[in-house]
C-alpha positions in Angstrom: 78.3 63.2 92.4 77.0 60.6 90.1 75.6 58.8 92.7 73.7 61.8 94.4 72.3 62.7 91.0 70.8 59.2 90.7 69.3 59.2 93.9 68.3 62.5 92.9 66.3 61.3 90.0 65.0 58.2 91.5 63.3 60.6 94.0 61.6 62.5 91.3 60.2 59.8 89.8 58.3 58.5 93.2 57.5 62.0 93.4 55.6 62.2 90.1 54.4 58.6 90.7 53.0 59.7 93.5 50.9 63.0 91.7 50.0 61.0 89.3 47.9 58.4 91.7 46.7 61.6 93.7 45.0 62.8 90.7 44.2 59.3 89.7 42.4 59.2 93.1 41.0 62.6 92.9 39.0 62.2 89.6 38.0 58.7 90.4 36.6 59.8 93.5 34.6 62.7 91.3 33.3 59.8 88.7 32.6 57.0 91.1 29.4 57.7 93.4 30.8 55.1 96.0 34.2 56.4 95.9 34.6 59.1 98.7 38.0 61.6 99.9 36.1 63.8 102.2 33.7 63.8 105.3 29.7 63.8 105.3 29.4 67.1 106.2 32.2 68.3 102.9 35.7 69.3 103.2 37.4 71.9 101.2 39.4 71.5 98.2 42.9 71.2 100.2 41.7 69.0 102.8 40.4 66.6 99.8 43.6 66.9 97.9 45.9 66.1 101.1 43.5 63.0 101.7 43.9 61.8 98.0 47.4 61.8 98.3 47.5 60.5 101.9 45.4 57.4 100.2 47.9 57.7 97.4 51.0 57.0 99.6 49.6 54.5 101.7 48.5 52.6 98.5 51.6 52.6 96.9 53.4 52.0 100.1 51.3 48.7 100.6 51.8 47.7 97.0 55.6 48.2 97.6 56.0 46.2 101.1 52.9 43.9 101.3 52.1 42.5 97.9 55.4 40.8 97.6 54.6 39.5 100.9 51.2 38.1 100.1 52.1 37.0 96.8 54.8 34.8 98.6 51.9 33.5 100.9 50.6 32.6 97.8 52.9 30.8 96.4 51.8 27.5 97.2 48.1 28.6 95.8 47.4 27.6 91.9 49.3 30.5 90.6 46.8 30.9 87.2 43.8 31.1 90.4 46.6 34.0 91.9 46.5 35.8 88.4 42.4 36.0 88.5 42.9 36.9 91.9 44.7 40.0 91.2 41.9 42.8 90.9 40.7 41.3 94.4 44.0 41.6 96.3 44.7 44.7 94.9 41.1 46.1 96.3 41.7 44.7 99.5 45.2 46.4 99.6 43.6 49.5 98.2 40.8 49.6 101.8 43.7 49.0 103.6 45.1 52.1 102.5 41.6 54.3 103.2 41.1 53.0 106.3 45.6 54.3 107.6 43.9 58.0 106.4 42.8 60.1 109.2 39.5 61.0 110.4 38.0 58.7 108.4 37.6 60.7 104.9 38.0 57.9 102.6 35.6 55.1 102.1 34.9 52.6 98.9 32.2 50.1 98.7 34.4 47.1 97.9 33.4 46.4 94.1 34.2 50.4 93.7 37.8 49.4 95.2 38.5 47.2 93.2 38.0 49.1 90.3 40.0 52.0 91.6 43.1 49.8 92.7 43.2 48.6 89.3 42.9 52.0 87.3 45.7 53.3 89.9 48.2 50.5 89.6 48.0 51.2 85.6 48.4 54.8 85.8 51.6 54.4 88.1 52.8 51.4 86.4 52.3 53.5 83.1 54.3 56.6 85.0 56.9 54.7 86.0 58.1 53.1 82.9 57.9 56.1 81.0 60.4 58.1 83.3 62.4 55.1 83.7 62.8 54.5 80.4 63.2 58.5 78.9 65.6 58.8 81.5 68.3 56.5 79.6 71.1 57.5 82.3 69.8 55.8 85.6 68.0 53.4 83.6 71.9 52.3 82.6 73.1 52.6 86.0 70.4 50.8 87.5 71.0 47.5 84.8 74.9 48.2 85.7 74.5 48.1 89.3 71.9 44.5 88.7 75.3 43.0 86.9 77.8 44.4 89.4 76.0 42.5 92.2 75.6 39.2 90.8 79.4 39.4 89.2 80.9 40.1 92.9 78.2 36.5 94.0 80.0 34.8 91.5 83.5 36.3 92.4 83.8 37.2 88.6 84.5 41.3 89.5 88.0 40.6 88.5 87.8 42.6 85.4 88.0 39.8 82.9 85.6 39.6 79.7 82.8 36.8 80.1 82.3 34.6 77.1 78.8 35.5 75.4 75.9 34.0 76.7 72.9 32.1 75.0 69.3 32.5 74.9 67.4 30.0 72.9 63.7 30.9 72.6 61.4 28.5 70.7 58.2 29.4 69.0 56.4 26.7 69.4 54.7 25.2 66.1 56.2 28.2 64.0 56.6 26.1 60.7 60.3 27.6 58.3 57.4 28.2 56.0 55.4 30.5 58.3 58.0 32.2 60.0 59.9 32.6 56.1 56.7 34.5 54.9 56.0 36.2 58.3 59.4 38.4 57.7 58.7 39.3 54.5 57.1 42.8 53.1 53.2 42.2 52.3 53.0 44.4 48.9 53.3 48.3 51.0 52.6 46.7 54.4 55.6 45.7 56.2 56.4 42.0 57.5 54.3 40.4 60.3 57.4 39.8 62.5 59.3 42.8 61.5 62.0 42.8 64.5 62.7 39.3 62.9 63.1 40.7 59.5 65.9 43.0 60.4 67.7 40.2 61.2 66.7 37.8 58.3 70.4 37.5 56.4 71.8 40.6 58.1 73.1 39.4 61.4 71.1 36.0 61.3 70.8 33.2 59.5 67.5 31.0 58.5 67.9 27.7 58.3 64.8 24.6 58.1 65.5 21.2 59.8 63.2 18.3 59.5 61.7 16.5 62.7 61.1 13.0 63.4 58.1 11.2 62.8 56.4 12.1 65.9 56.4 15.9 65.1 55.5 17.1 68.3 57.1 19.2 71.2 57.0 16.1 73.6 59.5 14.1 71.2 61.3 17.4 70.0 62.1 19.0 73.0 63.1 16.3 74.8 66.1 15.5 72.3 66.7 19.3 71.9 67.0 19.8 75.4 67.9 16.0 76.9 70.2 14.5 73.9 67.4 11.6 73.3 63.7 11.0 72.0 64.1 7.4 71.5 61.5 4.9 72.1 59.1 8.1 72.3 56.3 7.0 69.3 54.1 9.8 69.3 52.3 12.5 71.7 50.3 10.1 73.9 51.3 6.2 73.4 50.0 2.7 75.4 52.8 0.6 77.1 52.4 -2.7 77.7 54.9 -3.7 80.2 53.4 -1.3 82.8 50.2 -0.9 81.2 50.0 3.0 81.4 49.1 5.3 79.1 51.9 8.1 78.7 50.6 11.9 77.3 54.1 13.9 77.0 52.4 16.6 78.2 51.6 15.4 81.7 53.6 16.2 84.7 54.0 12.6 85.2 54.8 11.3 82.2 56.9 14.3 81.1 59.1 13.7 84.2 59.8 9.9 83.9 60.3 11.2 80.2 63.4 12.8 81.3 64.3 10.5 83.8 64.6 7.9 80.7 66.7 10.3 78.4 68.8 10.8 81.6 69.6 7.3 81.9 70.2 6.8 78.2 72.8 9.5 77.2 74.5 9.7 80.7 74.2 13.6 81.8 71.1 16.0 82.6 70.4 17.9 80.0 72.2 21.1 77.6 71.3 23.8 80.3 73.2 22.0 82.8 75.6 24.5 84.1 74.5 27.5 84.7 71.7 27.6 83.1 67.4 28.3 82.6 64.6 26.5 81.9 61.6 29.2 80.9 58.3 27.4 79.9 59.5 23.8 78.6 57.7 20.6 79.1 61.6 19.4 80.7 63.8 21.0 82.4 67.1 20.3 80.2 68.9 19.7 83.6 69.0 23.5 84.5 68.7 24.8 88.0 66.7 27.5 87.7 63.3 26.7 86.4 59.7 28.4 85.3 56.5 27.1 84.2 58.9 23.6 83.6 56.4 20.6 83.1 58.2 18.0 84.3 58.5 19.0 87.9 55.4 20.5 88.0 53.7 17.4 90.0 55.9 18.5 92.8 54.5 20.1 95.7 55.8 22.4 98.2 58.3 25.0 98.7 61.0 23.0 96.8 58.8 23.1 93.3 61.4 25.8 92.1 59.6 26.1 89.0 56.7 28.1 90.6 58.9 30.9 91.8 58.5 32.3 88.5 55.1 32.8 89.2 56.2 34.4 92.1 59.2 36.4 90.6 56.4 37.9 87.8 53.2 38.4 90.0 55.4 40.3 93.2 54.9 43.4 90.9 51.4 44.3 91.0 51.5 46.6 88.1 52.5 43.5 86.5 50.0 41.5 87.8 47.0 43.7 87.0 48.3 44.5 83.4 48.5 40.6 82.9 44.9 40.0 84.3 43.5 43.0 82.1 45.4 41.7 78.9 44.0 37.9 80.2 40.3 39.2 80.1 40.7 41.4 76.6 42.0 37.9 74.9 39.3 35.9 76.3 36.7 38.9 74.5 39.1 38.5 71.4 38.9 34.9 70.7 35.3 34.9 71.7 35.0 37.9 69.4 36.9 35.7 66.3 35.6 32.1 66.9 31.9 34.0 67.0 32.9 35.6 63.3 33.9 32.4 62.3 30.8 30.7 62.4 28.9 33.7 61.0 31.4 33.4 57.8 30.6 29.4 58.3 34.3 29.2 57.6 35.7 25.6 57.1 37.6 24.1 58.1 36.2 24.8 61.9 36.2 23.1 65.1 34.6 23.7 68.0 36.2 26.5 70.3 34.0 27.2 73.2 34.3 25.7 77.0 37.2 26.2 78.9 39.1 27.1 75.3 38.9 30.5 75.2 41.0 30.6 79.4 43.6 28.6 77.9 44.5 30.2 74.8 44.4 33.7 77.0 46.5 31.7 79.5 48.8 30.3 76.6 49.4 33.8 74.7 49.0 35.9 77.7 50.1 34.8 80.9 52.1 32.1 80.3 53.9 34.7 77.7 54.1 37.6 80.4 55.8 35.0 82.8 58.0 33.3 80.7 59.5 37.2 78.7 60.1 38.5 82.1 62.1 35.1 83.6 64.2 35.6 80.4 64.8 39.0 80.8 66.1 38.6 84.2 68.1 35.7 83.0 69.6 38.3 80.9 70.0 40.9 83.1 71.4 39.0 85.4 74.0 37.3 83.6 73.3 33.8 83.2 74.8 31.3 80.5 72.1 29.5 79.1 68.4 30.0 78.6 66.1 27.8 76.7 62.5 29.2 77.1 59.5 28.2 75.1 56.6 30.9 73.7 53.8 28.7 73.3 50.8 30.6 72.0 51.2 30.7 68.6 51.1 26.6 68.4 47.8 26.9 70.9 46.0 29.4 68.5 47.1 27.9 65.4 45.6 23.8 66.4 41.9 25.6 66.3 42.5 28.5 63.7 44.8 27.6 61.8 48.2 28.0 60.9 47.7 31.1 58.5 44.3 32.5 60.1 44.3 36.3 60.7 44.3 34.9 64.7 47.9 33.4 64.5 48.9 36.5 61.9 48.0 38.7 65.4 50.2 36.3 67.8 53.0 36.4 65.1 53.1 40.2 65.8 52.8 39.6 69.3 55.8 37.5 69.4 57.5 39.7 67.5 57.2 42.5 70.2 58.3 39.9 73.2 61.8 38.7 71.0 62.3 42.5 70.3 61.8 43.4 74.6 64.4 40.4 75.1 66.7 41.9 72.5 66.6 45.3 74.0 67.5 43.7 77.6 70.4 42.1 76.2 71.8 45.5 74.7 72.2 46.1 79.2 73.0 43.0 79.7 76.3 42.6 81.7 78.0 40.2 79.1 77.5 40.1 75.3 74.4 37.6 74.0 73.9 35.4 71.2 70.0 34.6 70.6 68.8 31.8 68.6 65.3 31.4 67.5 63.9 27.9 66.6 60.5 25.7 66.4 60.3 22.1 67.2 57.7 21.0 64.6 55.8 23.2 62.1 51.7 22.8 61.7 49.5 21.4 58.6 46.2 22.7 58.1 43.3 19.8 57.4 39.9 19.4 58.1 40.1 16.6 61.0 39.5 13.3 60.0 35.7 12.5 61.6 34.4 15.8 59.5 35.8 14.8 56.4 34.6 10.8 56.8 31.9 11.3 59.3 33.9 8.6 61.7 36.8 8.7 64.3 39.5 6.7 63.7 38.5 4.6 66.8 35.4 3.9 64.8 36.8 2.5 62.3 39.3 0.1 64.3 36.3 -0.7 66.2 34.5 -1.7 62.9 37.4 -3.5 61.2 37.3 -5.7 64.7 33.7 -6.4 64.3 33.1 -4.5 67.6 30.2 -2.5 67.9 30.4 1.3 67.1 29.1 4.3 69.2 26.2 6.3 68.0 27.3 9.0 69.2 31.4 9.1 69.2 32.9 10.5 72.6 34.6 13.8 71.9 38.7 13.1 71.7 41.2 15.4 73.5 43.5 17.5 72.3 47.3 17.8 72.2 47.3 20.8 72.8 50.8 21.5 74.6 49.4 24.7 76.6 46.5 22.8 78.1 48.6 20.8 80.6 50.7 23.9 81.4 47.3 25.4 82.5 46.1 22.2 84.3 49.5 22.4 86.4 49.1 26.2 87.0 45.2 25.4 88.3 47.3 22.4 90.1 44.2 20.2 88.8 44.7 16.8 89.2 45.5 14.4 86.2 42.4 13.3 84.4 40.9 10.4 85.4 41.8 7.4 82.7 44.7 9.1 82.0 47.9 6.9 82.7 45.9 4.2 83.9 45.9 0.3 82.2 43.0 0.4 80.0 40.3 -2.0 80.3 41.0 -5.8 79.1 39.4 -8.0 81.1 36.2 -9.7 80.5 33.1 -7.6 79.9 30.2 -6.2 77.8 32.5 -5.2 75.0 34.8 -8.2 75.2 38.6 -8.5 76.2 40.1 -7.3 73.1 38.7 -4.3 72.6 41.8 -1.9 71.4 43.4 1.2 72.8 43.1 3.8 69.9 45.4 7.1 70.5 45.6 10.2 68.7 48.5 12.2 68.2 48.0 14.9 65.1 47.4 13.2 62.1 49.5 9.7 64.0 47.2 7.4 65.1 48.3 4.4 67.4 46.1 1.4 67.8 47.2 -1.3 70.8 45.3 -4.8 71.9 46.4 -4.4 75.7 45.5 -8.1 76.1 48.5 -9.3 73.8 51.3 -9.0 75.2 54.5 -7.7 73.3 53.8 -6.2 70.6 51.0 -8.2 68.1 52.2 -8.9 64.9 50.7 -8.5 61.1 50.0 -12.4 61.1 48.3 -12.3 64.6 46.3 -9.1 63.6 45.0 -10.9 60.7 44.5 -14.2 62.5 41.8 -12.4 65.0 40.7 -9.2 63.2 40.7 -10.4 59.4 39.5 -7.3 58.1 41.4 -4.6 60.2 44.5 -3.8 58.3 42.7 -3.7 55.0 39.9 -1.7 56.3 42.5 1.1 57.5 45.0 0.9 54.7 42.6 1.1 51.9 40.3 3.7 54.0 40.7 7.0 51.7 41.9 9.0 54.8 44.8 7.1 56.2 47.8 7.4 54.5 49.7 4.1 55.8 49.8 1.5 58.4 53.1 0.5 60.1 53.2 -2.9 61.3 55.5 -5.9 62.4 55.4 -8.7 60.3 57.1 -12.2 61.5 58.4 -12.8 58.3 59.4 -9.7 56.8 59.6 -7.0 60.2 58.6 -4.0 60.2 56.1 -3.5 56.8 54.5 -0.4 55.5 50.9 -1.1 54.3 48.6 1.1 51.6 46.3 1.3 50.1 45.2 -1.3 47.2 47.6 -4.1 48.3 50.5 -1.7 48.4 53.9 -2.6 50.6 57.4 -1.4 51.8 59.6 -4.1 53.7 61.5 -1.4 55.5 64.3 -4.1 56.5 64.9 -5.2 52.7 63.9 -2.3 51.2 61.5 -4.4 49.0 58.5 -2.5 47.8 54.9 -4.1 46.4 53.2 -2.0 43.7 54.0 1.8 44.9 55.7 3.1 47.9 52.9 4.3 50.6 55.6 6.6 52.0 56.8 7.8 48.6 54.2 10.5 48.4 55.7 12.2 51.9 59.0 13.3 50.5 62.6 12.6 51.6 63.5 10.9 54.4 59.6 9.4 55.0 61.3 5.9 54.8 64.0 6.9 57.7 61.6 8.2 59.7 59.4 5.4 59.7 61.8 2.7 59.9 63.6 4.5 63.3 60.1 4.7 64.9 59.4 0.9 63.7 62.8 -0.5 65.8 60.8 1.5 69.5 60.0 -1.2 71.9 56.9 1.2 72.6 55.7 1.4 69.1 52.1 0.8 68.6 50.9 -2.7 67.3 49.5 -0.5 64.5 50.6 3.2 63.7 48.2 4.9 61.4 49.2 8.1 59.4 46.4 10.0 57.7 46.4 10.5 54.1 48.2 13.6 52.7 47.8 16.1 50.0 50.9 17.0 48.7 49.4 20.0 46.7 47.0 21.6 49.3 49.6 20.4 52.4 46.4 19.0 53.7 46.2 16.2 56.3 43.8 14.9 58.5 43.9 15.5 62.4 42.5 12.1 64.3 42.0 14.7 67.4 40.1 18.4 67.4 42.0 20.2 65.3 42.0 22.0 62.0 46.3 22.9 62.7 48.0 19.6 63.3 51.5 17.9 64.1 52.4 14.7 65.5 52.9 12.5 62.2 54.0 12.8 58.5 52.5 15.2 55.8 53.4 19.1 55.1 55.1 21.7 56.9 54.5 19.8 60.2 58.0 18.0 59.9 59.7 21.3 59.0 60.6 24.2 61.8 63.1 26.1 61.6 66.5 27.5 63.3 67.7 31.3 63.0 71.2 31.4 64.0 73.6 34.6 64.3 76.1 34.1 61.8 79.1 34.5 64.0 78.4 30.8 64.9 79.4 27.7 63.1 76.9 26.3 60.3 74.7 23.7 61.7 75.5 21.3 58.8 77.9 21.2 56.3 77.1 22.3 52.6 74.0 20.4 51.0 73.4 18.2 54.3 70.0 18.3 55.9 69.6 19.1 59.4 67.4 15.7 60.7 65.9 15.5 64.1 65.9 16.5 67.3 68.8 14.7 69.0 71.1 16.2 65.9 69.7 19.3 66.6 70.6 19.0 70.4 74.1 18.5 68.8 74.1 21.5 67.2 73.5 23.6 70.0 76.2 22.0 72.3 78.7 22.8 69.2 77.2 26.6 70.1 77.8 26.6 73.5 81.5 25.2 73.0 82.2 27.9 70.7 80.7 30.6 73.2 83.6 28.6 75.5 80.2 28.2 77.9 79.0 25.9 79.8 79.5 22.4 78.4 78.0 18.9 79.5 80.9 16.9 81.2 81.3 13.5 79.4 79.5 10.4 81.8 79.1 6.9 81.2 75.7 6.0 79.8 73.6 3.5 81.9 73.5 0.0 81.1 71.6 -0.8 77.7 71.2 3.1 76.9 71.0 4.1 73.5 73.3 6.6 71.6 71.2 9.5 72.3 73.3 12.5 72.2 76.3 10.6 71.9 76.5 11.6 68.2 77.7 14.7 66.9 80.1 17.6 67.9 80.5 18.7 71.4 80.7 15.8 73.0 83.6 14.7 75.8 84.9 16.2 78.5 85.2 20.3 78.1 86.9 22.9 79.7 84.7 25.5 81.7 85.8 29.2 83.2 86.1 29.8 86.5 83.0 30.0 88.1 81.0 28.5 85.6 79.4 26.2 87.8 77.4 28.7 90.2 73.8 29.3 89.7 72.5 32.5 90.9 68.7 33.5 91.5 67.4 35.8 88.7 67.3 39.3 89.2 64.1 40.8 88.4 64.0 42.6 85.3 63.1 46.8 86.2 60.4 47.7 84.5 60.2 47.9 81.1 57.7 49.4 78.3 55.0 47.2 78.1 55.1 46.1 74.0 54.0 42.7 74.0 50.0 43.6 74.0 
């Protein structure tokens, strides 16, 4: 009976679906002068009706049975170029459909089709969630029925209870700080992230940790997700021994990145078994993988990471409500970066190019994708998630961390944690979500406004070379950019990766390889080999190291000294011997807080550190420092709330330290969340013997050896599509 009355109800909704597009249709074809239901010669009222819903049907029919075809076609195409394709598939879908009705009543000019497609995919898209969702009943059945399936795949429909699952979602760049004051009350307005409020010491706890020195996703992630960030300096960084430059955010580098924590701590990553990798720069060793960096330079079928794009875009009411939501952020942050020059706010840098189609790719359709891969995650069942929502980190580097523009994507975010919570509540096993960051952001003027030189000006003038009129514009971290690059399937840049120039030429054989990274500058001499020491430095560039320490913008130098190793340098003569602990006049790192000196002296023992490593001064009053890249919201280095994200943990699980320790870096973090997973008796990385010469890595720290798994564990099953849902996350 049950059964009947479901089908019962599903047949209603198609029904009122499909009244709802015939009067769509019908009052389109009344506004729009090349929009036509009826014959030259006029029909009458009936005959135009029947034809709008003949069009009707045959549209949605198309949408149903060919989109997911052509979007499979697809596949292989740059799937951001798919998303701006959308309102032009959709129109050719849309003539299709006139040209099935009889007798030739219904004709659009293309451009007019388009239009129409569009305005009927959101009316029925619109219809269809709304009776989905008010009729609680088969929505329930139909989320029981998703869980039934993959249980019988898994040969878990034996009736016994499934340990909870995880979902890990970071906000990228969301400093404690931030997040602490986005979930509180604003005098009679209520918190920014109010979903996140609720849960604020009720059922979750918040918790700050404090990153490494290179605070940045590249070094965080990978020892969240892989075990290991050693010998990983900074953001982008100059090796010697193959003389390439590595950007963490390339699919290149990102995947020999993994390869390399691989080797070190012996196993693939914490989502291992049974799990998903949702918008990360590395895949954590999961199976099933979406918007993942690191095998995003793979081409073909097997690049299992597009299917995501494939798995969101199938749904063509998905696919026209991203592309709508992707043009009405491009207007917004055209419409804010416009206001602030008006206001001549400062700091400001310079938003206009491409920016404006990455940020809407970063908070729109990377965000769409990567909530709807989680929610079928969910809804399917799976063990472990880790996905990453990137746009508040994106909007933040050229607004700044507490603009009004990042207090909008805080909402936002808000909206897309609350759609994944209410998926878990049908879920077919219990959930435990933990939120977390992998760096926070510190606002600054960047550091050629506030001195009127890059910091590759001043190497270049402290090693008598000549300077640039006219400095070249530097690139940004930006995490999302590269995401967008891969999604385009654009091509590396040119220069990137590649051995710098050090032979013989107008500018001499030792000009130096200067690298940003945030506020972390690294400065290399590609035609030393190994890595140059203070003595050499000052044998050939005299002036080099006193012109940067004592520069009012730089903080402190790192650099290896033959007699003492690895040396801290400030300003007016200052020192640290980070071996002996020795200090001359005052500490340079004393002004950065705790744990500055072990930061530092973990970095200084990388085979990959830079001959010189440059960290911008900091203001330890306003939290200011100074970006050596475009940016006015920075990470990468020492200074601020940069070094300080955050974890927000259900209280059911273990604490992630003991009382009055400090959480500090990634790989302990990693740690951490392997204790969680044990506890949750999920899946668990099984105990292998690290390579020859591999560091510790994730060695350290609960959750390590050899662990006992359920039956069944160790299948991976596609994700089920998530039904639709009530669109919250605009």
């Amino acid at each position: 009976m049950a059964r009947w009355k479901s089908v019962g109800a599903a047949l209603l909704r198609v029904i009122a679906v499909w009244a709802v597009s015939t009067l769509t249709m019908l009052a389109l074809a009344g506004i729009l002068p090349d929009f036509r239901l009826q014959s030259p010669d006029g029909d009458t009222a009936t005959r135009v009706a029947v034809t709008a819903a003949s069009g009707a049907g045959a549209f949605g029919l198309l949408s149903a049975l060919v989109w997911p075809l052509v979007v499979r076609a697809l596949l292989l195409v740059p799937a951001f170029v798919l998303g701006l394709l959308v309102f032009a598939l959709n129109g050719s879908l849309l003539l299709l459909a006139l040209n099935l009705i009889p007798d030739g009543r219904g004709e659009a000019e293309p451009e007019t089709a388009v239009v129409v497609a569009a305005v009927m995919s959101a009316a029925s898209s619109a219809t269809s969630t709304f009776l989905t969702v008010r009729d609680d009943e088969a929505y329930h059945r139909r989320l029981v029925r998703l869980a039934d399936r993959r249980r019988r795949r898994l040969g878990g429909g034996d009736g016994r209870p499934q340990p909870p699952g995880t979902v890990f979602l970071q906000l990228d760049g969301v400093g404690h700080d931030v997040l602490r004051d986005a979930v509180r009350p604003r005098g009679n307005r209520p918190p920014l992230m109010s979903t996140l409020a609720d849960w604020v010491d009720t059922t979750h706890t918040l918790t700050p940790w404090r990153t490494d020195w290179s605070s940045q996703t590249g070094a965080s992630q990978l020892g969240i997700l892989h075990g290991s960030n050693e010998d990983v300096p900074a953001f982008r960084w100059y090796e010697k021994d193959t003389g390439r430059v590595m950007v963490s955010n390339r699919p290149t580098s990102a995947a020999e990145l993994q390869r390399r924590a691989a080797a070190r701590t012996g196993h693939e990553g914490l989502l291992t078994i049974d799990g998903a990798s949702r918008g990360n720069l590395f895949t954590g060793g999961a199976e099933e993988l979406a918007l993942v960096l690191s095998v995003a330079a793979r081409r073909g079928r097997h690049n299992r990471s597009r299917s995501g794009y494939f798995a969101y875009f199938r749904d063509p009411a998905n696919a026209t409500r991203t592309a709508g939501s992707f043009l009405a952020e491009v207007l917004r942050e055209l419409g804010q970066s416009t206001r602030a020059r008006l206001r001549r706010e400062t700091p400001r840098v310079g938003r206009g190019g491409l920016y404006p189609f990455i940020r809407a790719f970063a908070t729109v359709v990377e965000r769409d994708v990567v909530v709807a891969a989680v929610m079928g995650d969910v809804l399917s069942g799976r063990t472990a998630i880790y996905a990453d929502l990137v746009a508040y980190d994106e909007v933040a580097h050229h607004s700044g961390p507490r603009s009004r523009d990042t207090h909008q994507v805080l909402r936002r975010l808000d909206r897309c944690v609350a759609l994944i919570a209410r998926a878990v509540e049908h879920a077919p096993r219990d959930y435990r979500i933990v939120l977390l960051s992998d760096h926070g952001q510190s606002p600054g003027a960047t550091f050629a406004d506030a001195y009127g030189l890059t910091l590759e000006d001043l190497v270049r003038a402290g090693c008598g070379l000549p300077v640039p009129r006219r400095a070249e514009r530097t690139p940004t971290g930006a995490e999302a950019r590269e995401t967008a690059r891969a999604a385009l399937r654009r091509p590396e840049r040119a220069g990137e990766g590649k051995r710098p120039r050090v032979s013989p030429g107008p500018l001499g054989p030792s000009d130096p390889v200067v690298l940003a990274s945030g506020n972390l500058g690294l400065v290399s001499f590609p035609d030393v080999p190994g890595r140059m020491s203070r003595e050499e430095i000052d044998r050939r560039h005299p002036g080099l190291l006193r012109a940067l320490a004592d520069h009012p913008g730089v903080g402190f130098l790192l650099v290896r000294s033959e007699r003492h190793g690895a040396v801290v340098l400030g300003a007016d003569g200052a020192e640290h011997h980070l071996d002996t602990g020795r200090v001359v006049g005052r500490s340079p790192l004393e002004v950065f807080g705790a744990g500055a000196v072990a930061a530092v002296r973990r970095t200084a023992r990388f085979p990959n550190a830079a001959d010189i490593m440059v960290n911008s001064a900091y203001d330890p009053v306003t939290g200011e420092v100074h970006a050596f890249e475009g940016q006015i919201g920075s990470h990468g280095g020492l200074g601020g709330a940069q070094s300080h994200p955050f974890l927000l943990w259900p209280i059911e699980l273990s604490p992630p330290t003991r009382p009055g320790e400090e959480l500090v870096g990634a790989e302990r973090v990693h740690a951490v969340l392997r204790r969680w997973l044990r506890e949750a008796d999920g899946p668990q990385i099984p105990r292998q013997a690290p390579a020859a010469g591999a560091g510790a890595g994730a060695g350290a720290g609960p959750g390590t050896g050899e662990e006992s798994r359920r039956p069944g564990s160790l299948a991976a099953a596609s994700p089920v599509a998530p039904p639709p849902l009530p669109d919250k996350t605009r």
